[in-house]
Each structure stands twice: as structure tokens, then as C-alpha cells.
C-alpha positions as CSV (number, residue, x, y, z in Angstrom):
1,X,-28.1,445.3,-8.5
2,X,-25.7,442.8,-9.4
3,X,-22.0,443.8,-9.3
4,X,-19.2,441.7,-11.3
5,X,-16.1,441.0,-8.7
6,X,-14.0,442.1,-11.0
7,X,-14.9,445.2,-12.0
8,X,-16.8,446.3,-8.8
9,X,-15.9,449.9,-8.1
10,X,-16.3,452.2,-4.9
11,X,-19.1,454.5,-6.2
12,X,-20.9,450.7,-7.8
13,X,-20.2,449.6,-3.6
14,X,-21.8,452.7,-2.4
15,X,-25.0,452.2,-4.7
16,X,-25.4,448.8,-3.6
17,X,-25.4,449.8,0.0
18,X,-27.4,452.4,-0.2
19,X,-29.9,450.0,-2.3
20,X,-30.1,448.0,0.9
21,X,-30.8,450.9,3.3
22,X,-33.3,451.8,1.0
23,X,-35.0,448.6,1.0
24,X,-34.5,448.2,4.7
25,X,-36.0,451.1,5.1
26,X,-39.3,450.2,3.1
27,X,-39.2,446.2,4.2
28,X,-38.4,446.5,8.0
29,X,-41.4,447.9,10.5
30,X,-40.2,449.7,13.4
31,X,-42.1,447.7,15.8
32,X,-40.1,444.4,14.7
33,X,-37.2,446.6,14.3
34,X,-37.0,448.1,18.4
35,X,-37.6,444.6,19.6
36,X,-34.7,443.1,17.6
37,X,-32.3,445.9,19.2
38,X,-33.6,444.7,22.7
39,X,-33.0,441.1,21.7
40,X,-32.9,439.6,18.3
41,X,-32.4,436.0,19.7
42,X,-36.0,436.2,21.4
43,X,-37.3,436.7,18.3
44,X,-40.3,434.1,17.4
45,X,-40.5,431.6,14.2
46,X,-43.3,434.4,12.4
47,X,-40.9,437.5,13.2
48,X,-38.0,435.4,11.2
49,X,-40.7,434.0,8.7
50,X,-41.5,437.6,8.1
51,X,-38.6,439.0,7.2
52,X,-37.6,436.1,5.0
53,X,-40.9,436.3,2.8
54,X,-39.4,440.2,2.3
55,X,-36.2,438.9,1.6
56,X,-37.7,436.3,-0.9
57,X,-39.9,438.8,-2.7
58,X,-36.8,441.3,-3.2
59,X,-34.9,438.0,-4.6
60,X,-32.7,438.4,-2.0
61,X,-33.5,435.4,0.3
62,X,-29.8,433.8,-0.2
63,X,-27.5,435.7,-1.3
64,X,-24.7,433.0,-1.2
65,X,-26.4,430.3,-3.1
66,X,-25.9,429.7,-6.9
67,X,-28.4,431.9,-8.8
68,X,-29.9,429.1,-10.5
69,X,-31.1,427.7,-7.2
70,X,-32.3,431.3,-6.2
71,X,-29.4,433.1,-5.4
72,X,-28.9,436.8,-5.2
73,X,-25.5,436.6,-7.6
74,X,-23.7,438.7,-5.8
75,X,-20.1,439.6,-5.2
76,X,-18.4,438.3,-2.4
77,X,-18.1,442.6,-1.1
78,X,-22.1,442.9,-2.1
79,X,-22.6,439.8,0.9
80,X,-20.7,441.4,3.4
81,X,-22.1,444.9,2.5
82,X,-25.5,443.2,2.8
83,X,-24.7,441.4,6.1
84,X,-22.8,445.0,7.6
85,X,-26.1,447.0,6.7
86,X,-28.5,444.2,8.2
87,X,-26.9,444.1,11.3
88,X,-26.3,447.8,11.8
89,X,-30.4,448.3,10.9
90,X,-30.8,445.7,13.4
91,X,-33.0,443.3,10.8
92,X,-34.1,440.0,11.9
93,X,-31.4,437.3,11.6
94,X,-31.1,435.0,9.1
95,X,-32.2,431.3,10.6
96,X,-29.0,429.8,9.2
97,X,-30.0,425.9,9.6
98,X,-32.4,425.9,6.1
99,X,-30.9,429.0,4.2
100,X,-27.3,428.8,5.1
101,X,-26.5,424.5,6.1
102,X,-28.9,422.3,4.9
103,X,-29.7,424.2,1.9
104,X,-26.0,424.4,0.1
105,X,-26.2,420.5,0.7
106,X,-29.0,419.9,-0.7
107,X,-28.7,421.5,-3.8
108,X,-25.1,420.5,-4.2
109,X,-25.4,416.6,-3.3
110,X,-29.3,416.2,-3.3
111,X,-31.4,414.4,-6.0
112,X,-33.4,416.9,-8.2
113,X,-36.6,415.6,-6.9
114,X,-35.4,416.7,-3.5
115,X,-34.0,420.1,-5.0
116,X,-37.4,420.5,-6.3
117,X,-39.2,419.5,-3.2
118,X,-37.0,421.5,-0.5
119,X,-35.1,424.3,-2.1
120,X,-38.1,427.0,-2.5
121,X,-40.0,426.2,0.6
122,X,-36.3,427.1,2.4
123,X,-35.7,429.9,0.5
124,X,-39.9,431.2,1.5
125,X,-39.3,430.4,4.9
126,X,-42.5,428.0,4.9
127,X,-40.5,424.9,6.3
128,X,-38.1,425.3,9.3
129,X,-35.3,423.2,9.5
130,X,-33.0,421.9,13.1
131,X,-29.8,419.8,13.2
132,X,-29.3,416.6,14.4
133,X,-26.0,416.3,15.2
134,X,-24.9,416.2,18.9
135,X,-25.9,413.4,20.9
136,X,-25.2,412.6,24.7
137,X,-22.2,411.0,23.8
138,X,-20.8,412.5,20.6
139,X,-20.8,416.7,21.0
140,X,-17.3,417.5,19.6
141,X,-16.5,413.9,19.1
142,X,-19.1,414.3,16.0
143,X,-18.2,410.2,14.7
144,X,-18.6,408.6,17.9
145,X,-22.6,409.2,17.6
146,X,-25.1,406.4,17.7
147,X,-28.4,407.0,16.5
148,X,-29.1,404.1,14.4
149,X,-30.8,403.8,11.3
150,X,-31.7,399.9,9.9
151,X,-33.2,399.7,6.2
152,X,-36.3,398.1,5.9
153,X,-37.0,398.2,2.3
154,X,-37.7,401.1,1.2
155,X,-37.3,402.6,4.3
156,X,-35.4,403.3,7.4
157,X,-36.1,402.8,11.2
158,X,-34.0,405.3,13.4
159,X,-33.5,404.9,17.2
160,X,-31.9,407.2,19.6
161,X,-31.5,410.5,20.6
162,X,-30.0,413.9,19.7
163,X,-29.0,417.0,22.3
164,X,-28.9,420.4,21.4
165,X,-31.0,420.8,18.5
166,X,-31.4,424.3,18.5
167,X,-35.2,425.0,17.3
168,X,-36.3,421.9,17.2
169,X,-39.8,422.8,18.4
170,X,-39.9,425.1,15.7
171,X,-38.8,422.8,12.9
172,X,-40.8,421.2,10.4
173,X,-37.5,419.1,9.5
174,X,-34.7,417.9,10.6
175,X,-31.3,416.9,8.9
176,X,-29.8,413.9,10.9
177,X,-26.4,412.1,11.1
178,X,-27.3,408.4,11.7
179,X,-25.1,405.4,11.8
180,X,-26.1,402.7,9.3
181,X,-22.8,401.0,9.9
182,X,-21.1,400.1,12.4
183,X,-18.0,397.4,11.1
184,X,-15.2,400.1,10.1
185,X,-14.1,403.1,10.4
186,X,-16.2,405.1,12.6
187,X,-16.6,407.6,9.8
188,X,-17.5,405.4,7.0
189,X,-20.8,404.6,8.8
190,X,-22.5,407.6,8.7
191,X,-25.8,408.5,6.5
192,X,-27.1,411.6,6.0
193,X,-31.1,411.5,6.3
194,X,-33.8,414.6,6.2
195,X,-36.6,413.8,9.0
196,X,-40.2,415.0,8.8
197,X,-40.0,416.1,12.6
198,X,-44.5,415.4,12.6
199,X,-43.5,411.7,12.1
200,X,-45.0,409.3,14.6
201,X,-42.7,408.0,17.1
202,X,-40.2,411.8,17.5
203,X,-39.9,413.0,21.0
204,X,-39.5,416.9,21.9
205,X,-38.1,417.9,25.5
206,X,-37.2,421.7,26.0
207,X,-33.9,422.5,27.5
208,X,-33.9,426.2,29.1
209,X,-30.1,427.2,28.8
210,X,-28.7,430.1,31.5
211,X,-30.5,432.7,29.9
212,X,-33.6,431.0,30.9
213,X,-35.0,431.2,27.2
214,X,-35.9,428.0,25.0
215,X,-33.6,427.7,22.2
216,X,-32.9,424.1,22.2
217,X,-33.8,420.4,23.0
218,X,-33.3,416.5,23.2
219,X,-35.0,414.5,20.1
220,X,-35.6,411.0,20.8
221,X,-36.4,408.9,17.7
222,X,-38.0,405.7,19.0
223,X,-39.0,403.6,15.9
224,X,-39.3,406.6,13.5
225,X,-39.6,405.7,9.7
226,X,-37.9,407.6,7.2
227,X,-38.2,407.0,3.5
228,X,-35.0,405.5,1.8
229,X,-36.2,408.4,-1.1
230,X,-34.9,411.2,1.9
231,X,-31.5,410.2,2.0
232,X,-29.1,412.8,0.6
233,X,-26.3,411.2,-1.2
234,X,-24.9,407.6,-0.4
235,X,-25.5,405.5,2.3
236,X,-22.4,405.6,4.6
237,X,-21.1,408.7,3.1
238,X,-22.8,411.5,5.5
239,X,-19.7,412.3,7.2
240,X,-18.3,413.7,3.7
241,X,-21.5,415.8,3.9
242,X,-21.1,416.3,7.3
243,X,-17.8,418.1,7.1
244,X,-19.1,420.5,4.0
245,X,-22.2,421.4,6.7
246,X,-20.0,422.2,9.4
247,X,-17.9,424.6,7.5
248,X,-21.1,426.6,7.0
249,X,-22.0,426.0,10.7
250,X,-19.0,427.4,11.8
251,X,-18.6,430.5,9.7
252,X,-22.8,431.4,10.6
253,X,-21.7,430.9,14.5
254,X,-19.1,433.2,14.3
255,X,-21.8,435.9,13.6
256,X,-18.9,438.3,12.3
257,X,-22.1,440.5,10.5
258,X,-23.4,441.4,13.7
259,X,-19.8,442.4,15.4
260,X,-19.9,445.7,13.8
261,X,-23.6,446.4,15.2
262,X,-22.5,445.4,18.8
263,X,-19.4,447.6,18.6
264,X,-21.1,450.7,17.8
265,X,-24.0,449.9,20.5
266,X,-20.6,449.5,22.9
267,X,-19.6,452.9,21.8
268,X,-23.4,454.6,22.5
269,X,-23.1,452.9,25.8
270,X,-19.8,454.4,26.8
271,X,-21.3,458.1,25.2
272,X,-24.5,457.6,27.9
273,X,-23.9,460.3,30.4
274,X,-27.3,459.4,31.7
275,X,-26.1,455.1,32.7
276,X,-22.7,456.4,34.2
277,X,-22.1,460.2,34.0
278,X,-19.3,459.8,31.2
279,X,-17.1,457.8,33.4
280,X,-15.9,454.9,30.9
281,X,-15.2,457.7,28.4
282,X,-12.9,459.0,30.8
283,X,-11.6,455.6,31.1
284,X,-8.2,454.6,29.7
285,X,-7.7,450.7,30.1
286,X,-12.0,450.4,28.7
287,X,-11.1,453.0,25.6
288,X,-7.9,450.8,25.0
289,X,-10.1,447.4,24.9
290,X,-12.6,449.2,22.4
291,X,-9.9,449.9,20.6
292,X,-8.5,446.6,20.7
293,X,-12.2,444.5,19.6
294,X,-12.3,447.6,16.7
295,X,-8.8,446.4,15.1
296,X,-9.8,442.8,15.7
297,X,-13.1,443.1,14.4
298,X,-11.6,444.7,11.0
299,X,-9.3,442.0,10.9
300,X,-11.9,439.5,10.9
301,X,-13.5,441.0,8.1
302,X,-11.2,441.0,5.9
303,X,-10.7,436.8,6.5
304,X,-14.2,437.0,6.4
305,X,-14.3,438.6,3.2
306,X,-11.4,436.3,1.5
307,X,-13.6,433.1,2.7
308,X,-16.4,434.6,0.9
309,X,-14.3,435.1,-2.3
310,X,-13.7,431.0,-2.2
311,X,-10.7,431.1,-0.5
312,X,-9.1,427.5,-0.9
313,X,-7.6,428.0,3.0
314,X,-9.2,424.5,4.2
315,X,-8.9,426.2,8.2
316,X,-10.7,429.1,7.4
317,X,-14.1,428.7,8.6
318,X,-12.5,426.9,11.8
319,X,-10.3,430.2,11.9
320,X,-13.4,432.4,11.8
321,X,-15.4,430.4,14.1
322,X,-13.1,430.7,16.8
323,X,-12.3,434.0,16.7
324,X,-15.8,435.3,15.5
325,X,-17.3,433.3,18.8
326,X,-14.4,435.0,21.1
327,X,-14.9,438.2,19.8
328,X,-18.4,438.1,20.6
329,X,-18.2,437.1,23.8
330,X,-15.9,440.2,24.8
331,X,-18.0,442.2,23.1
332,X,-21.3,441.1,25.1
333,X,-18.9,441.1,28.2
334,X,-17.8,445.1,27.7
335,X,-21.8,445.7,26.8
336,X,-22.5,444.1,29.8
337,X,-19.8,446.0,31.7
338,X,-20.8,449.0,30.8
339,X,-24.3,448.7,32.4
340,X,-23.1,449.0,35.3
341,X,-25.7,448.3,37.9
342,X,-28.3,448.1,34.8
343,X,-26.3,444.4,33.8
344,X,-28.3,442.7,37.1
345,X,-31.2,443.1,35.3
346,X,-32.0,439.9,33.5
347,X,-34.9,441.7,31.7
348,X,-36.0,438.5,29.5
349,X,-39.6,439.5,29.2
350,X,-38.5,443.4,28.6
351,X,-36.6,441.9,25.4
352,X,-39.3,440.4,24.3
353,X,-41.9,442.9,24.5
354,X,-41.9,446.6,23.6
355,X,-40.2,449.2,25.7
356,X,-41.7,450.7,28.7
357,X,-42.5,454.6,28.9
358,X,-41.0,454.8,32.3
359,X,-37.7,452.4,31.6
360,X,-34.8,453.9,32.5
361,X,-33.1,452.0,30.3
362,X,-32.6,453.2,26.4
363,X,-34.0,451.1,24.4
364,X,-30.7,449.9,22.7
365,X,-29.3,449.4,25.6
366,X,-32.2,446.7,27.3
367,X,-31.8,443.1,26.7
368,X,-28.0,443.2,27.2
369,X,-27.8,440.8,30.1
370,X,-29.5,438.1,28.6
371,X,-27.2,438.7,25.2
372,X,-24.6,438.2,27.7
373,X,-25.4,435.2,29.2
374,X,-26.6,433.7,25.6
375,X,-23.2,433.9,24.1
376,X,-21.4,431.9,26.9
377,X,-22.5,429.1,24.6
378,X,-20.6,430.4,21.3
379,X,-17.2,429.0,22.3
380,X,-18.7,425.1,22.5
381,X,-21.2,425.1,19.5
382,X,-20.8,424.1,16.5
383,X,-17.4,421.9,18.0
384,X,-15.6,423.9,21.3
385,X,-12.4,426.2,20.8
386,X,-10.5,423.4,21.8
387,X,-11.5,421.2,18.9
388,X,-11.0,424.0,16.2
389,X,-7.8,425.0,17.3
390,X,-7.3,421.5,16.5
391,X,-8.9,421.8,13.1
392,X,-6.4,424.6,12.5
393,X,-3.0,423.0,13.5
394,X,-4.6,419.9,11.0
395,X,-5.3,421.9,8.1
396,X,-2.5,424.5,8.2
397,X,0.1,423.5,9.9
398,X,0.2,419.6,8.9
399,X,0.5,419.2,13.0
């Protein structure tokens, strides 16, 4: 169903989303669905691969491209219905770095041999994608990186290493930031270039982060080849690419879908006679924070909402990210809170697995320390809450 933005009604809304749960409801097994309550970041590449392929056979797989590339063409209320219903179902997540970053750039700066060649393996899920941005000495300071790339003919040969790629040793891809130029302006010597990652001569090293899962890595290229034919755009111009990426970055970090889910998990925690005998509902000043991350979260919506609408605001997705990332993190801090003893149980393999019969633990409730210690990351990736607030006084304020 396909609803026009300006005619969409409230009953047109409320067949939409009950579409969705209907589909959901066919789509999602329950076995994939309990293990994404306990821990949807523990997932593994054919859990998301899964759920994509549904996706793609419902014609579904991205709602926010242009339909001609395989978008839904949707309304920018039908996304966030989409997104609200997903999350409260607890569906598999969305892998944003092919769908929702690389994707949009391809098909809006890309040749149409690489349209052609990347778009529909994306939208299937049959090629992973990972980011090569960050480096050892360029995290928020994006321009200051110095993985170079020397043409060679028809070719390039790219040196150096990146930090943080998040999936990596998933990825059958990678899209990279590397410096061509080095004469001016930091900036202007930039190239964007997409990376087959099984090309001789790419490095993988794991990097377990302080929920002691594998998420990310260092990539060192050491005499890697890339074909001139894989370079999106102009050569020296991948920081004007860069910048469109990020915007989608940031707005996917800020995970604002899944807020709603994680507030109404907070509220069947606090409900739990049986994890602390109805003492936090008896509990002003944690009532009063619920509260609080309830009004925030609807606030963030509706910015969330006028971004999706094509709102011309150039802070916007800097706005979101900061606020999206801080209202998660005091929304995994209350979850964790209101464990109690439970939150020193860094259950990472009870996440991962199905429950246990004799778990004291509800089911939605497992998992929650590892969330916790996960999303201590949010406020530095994708460029820290320092650098946005930054962004914001830039863009809005002329400061």
C-alpha cells in the first residue's frame, strides 16, 4: 500500500500499519524473533540476510530509496509507521551500511554500470557492505585521514589502514575515503572508491569492544588494487560524497525506531513484581525519568519525521544523531537499572542462544547488560557529541 503525503488519512495510516503487523506476523519466525528481544546486535550476517530477502520479496527492502531504484514509495508517516512497528515486533535490524549509506550514493552519484552492478545485490542482501572511514589518526577529524591511493593506469594502489569498520569480516565490500591528493586543501583530496574486501593484499584484525562481542576491526590495505572503473564520482571530490553519507550515518546511529521498543520494554521491567516486588513502580524520581525519555522520545519523532519529509534544516541529522544516541544511552542505563542485581549478569552467550527453561530471567528482559555496555559507543560514532554540537552551531546558528 502506497499512501500519497498529501492526502494520507488516519484510517489510510491505520491500514498501512496493520498491513505491516500482518506481514510481520507471516514473515518473522518466533525463534529469530525471541533471540532478537534478547539481543538484536548479536545477531549473525544469515539472521539479517534473512530478513532482508523477506523484505525484498514483499518490495519492501528500502523504503527510503527512489522507487525506480527499488524503493517502497512510501510517505514519509508510512517509514516511520514501518520503522515503529519493526521495532516494537522486535524484527531484525536493517544493516544500514548497504541499504541506508552506500546505497543512496551510489544511485545518486554512481555510473549506471555501477547502479546496475551494486543496487540489486544491496537491496537482496547478497553483498555486505563496511565503511572505511576512521583511521588511527582521523576519527572525528574525518579530512586529516591518509590512506593513500596512486593511479596506475587504469587502476589504483591504496596503502594504509582504517579503524573501526564495523562488520568488516562480514563484508564483501567496502566504501573507502582515500587521499589521492595531497597539495591543497585537505578536503579537495579525497576520492571516493568501492573495495572488493577478497582482494589480495586486505588485512582483517578483530577488535572486541567492552561488551566483549566482535563488531568491528582495523583494515590494512598494503598494495591493494582497485579498478579506476570503481570510483564513484570524481577523483578528489569524495568529501562532497562523504558529507551526503554521513547525514545518513548519523540519522541510522541515532536508532530513534527502536526508542519506542526500549521504552515500553523499560515499562514491563518496572511492572515485574517478580525482578523487584513492584518497588520502582512505587518509585517517584524513576516514574519521573520515564516520563521524562517518553516526552523526549515523542519529540524526537516528530524531528524525525520532518527529516523524513525532506526537511531543508542542514543540522538536522546532526540534531538527531545527538540526541537519538543520548536518548539511548539513558534508556539502556534505566533498563539496566531496573535489573537490579540481574544487570551483573553479562549474559553474552544467553543473548545469543535461546532462553533457558530454568532462567530466572524473562526473556525480554535478558541481554540487557550487554545492550548497556554496547551503546556507551553511540555518543563517539559516526563523529562524537562534541563534533555535532559543532555541526549544529555551523549550520544553524552561523556560529
Amino acid at each position: 500500500m502506497t499512501i500519497d503525503s498529501g492526502t494520507e488519512s488516519a484510517v489510510a495510516l491505520q491500514h498501512f500499519r496493520e498491513e505491516v503487523r500482518s506481514f510481520i506476523a507471516a514473515a518473522l519466525p518466533d525463534e529469530l524473533r525471541i533471540r532478537v528481544e534478547r539481543g538484536y546486535d548479536l545477531l549473525s550476517r544469515e539472521d539479517h540476510s534473512f530478513w532482508q530477502k523477506q523484505l525484498h520479496a514483499r518490495g519492501w527492502a528500502a523504503p527510503g530509496w527512489p522507487v525506480e531504484h527499488g524503493g517502497a514509495g512510501w510517505s514519509a508517516m508510512q517509514r516511520q509507521i514501518f520503522d515503529d512497528e519493526c521495532a516494537r515486533a522486535s524484527c531484525p535490524r536493517t544493516q544500514p551500511q548497504g541499504i541506508k549509506m552506500v546505497g543512496p550514493i551510489i544511485y545518486t552519484y554512481g555510473t549506471e554500470a555501477q547502479k546496475e552492478r551494486f543496487l540489486g545485490p544491496i537491496l537482496r542482501a547478497d553483498e555486505w557492505w563496511c565503511q572505511g572511514y576512521s583511521e588511527p589518526g582521523a576519527g572525528s577529524d574525518l579530512a586529516a585521514l591518509s590512506t593513500s591511493a596512486v593511479r596506475e593506469g587504469d587502476q589504483y594502489r591504496v596503502n594504509g589502514q582504517k579503524i573501526w569498520t564495523t562488520l568488516a569480516h562480514w563484508a564483501d565490500w567496502m566504501f573507502c575515503l582515500v587521499r589521492t591528493d595531497s597539495s591543497g586543501r585537505r578536503q579537495e583530496g579525497i576520492t571516493f572508491l568501492l573495495i572488493d574486501m577478497k582482494t589480495p593484499g586486505i588485512r582483517i584484525q578483530p577488535i572486541r569492544t567492552l561488551d566483549l562481542a566482535h563488531h568491528t576491526n582495523e583494515v590494512f590495505f598494503d598494495d591493494v588494487l582497485v579498478p579506476v572503473e570503481n570510483r564513484i564520482g570524481e577523483e578528489g571530490r569524495g568529501w562532497t560524497y562523504a558529507k551526503a553519507l554521513l547525514a545518513h550515518e548519523r540519522t541510522g546511529i541515532a536508532e530513534l525506531g527502536r526508542a519506542r521498543e526500549r521504552l515500553d520494554r523499560l515499562k514491563r521491567l518496572t511492572r515485574d513484581h517478580t525482578l523487584h516486588g513492584g518497588r520502582l513502580l512505587r518509585d517517584g524520581a524513576f516514574r519521573t525519568q520515564v516520563a521524562q525519555l517518553e516526552v523526549d522520545i515523542l519529540a524526537a519523532e516528530a524531528t524525525t519525521l520532518r527529516l523524513l519529509e525532506g526537511s531543508a534544516e542542514p543540522a538536522l541529522s546532526s540534531v538527531l544523531k545527538l540526541r537519538g544516541s543520548e536518548l539511548t544511552q539513558r534508556l539502556s542505563r534505566l533498563n539496566f537499572e531496573a535489573l537490579g542485581p540481574h544487570a551483573l549478569r553479562l549474559d553474552l552467550d544467553q543473548a545469543e542462544r535461546a532462553p533457558r527453561e530454568d532462567d530466572p530471567l524473562p526473556s525480554y528482559a535478558t541481554g540487557r547488560s550487554v545492550e548497556y555496555l554496547r551503546w556507551r559507543a553511540l555518543t563517539v560514532a559516526g563523529g562524537t557529541s562534541e563534533i555535532q554540537r559543532n555541526i549544529i552551531a555551523k549550520l544553524a546558528f552561523g556560529e
